[in-house]
N, C-alpha and C positions, 0 to 999 in steps of 0.2 A: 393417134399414132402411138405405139405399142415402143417403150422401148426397150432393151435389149444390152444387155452390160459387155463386153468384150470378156474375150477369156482371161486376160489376165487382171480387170477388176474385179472376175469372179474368185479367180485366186486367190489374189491379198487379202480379199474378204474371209474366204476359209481360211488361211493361215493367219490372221486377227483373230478371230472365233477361237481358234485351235488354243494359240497360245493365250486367252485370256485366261487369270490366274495361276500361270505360271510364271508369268513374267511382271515387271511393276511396267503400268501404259506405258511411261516414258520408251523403254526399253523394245516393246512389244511396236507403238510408233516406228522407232529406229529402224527396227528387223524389217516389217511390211515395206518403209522408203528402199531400203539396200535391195528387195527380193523383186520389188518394183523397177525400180532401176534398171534393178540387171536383166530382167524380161526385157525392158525399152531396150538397153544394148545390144543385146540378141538379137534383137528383131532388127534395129540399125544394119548388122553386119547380114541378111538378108532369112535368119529360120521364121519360123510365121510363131506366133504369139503359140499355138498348141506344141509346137514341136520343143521349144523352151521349156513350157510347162512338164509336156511328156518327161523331158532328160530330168526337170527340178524332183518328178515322183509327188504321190500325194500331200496337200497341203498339211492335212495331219500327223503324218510322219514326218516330215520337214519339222515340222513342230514341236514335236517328239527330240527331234538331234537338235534342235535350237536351244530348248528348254534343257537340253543336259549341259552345251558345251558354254551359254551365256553366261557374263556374269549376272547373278541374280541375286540383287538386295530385298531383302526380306519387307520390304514394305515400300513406301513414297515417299522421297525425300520429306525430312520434315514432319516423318510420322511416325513415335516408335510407340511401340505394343510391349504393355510392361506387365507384368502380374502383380495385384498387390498383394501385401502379405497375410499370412493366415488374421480369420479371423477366432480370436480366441474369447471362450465367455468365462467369466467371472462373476460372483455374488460380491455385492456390497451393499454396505448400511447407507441410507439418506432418510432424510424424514420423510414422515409421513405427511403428504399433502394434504390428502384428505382430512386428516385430522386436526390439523392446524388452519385448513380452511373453515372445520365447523367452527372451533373454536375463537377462530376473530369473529365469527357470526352469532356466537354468545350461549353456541351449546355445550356442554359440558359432557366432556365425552371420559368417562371414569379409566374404561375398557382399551383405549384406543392408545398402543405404542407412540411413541415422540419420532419412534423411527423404524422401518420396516425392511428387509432384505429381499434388494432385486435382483433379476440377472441383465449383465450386460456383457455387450460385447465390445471388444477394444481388437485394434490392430498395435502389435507391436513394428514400429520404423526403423529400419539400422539409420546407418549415416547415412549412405549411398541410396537409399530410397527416401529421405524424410520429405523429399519435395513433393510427395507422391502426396503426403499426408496436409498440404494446402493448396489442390490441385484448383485449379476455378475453372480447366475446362470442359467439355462433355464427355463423358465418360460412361461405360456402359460393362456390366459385371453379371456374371453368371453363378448361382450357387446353386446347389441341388434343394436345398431349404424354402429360398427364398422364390427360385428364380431369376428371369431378368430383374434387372434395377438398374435404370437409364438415370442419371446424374447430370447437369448444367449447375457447375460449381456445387452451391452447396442444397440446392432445391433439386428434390427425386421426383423426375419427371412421371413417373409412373404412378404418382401419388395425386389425388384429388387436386390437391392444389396444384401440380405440375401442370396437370392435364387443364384444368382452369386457365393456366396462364399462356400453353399453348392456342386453348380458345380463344384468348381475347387478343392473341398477336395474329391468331387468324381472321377477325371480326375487323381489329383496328386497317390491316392491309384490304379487307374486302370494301369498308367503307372509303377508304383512300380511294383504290382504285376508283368502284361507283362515281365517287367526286370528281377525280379528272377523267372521267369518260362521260360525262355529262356534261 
């Protein structure tokens, strides 16, 4: 048996589709229940499910005057999109590692600075951002340099050891699983 969606679940469906990414779900849910609705009411007072549709016009243009006259919050509750601030490099003096590694190891390095000049990089925080600066949740960052760089607090997920610990959270859940399905 073949089945067969009605026209006005074909609808809702293209007016979802439409408005996705213009609207936050929540919002985009809302719109498809009211456009739903009001097809059922329609059809209560006696036009047939296409002739609603006919008068509502294409679901993408619908979408179109939705997406301009909705209110639309810039993201999902409980979710804000912040830039951090520039990153700025700087030279500084620290000792030299290496040298002071041979040196507990009892070589005698004549040649080798007590301390070396690196570059780093530092984010300056106002007040209004510093929280940024002990974020512990996942966090994901675009530079032209770098690239991505995928962050879970303070372990860069895109780093060997990130990608490691992703493995073994996959390993631990697949051996779980295995367990209670056996």
């Amino acid at each position: 048996m073949e089945y067969t969606m009605e026209p006005k679940d074909e609808y809702v469906v293209e007016l979802s589709q439409a408005l996705f990414g213009k609207l936050s779900q929540a919002e985009i849910n809302r719109q498809v229940r009211y456009y739903e609705n009001f097809i059922l009411e329609e059809t209560a007072k006696g036009k047939s499910q296409e002739e609603v549709i006919q008068e509502l016009g294409p679901a993408s243009v619908l979408a179109t005057t939705i997406a301009k006259t909705a209110e639309k919050p810039a993201e999902e509750p409980g979710v804000q999109i912040v830039d951090e601030p520039p990153v700025q490099k700087k030279k500084v003096q620290r000792e030299n590692r290496f040298a002071q590694a041979a040196q507990s190891h009892g070589y005698d390095l004549k040649d080798a600075d007590a301390t070396e000049e690196v570059e780093v990089e530092e984010r300056t925080y106002t007040e209004a951002d510093q929280y940024l600066k002990n974020y512990h949740g996942i966090k994901a960052e675009y530079s032209e340099e770098k690239g991505w760089e995928v962050k879970a607090g303070p372990f860069r997920l895109n780093k060997w050891y990130g990608t490691g610990l992703i493995a073994g959270i996959i390993l631990i859940i697949w051996g779980l699983v295995e367990k209670f399905m056996n």
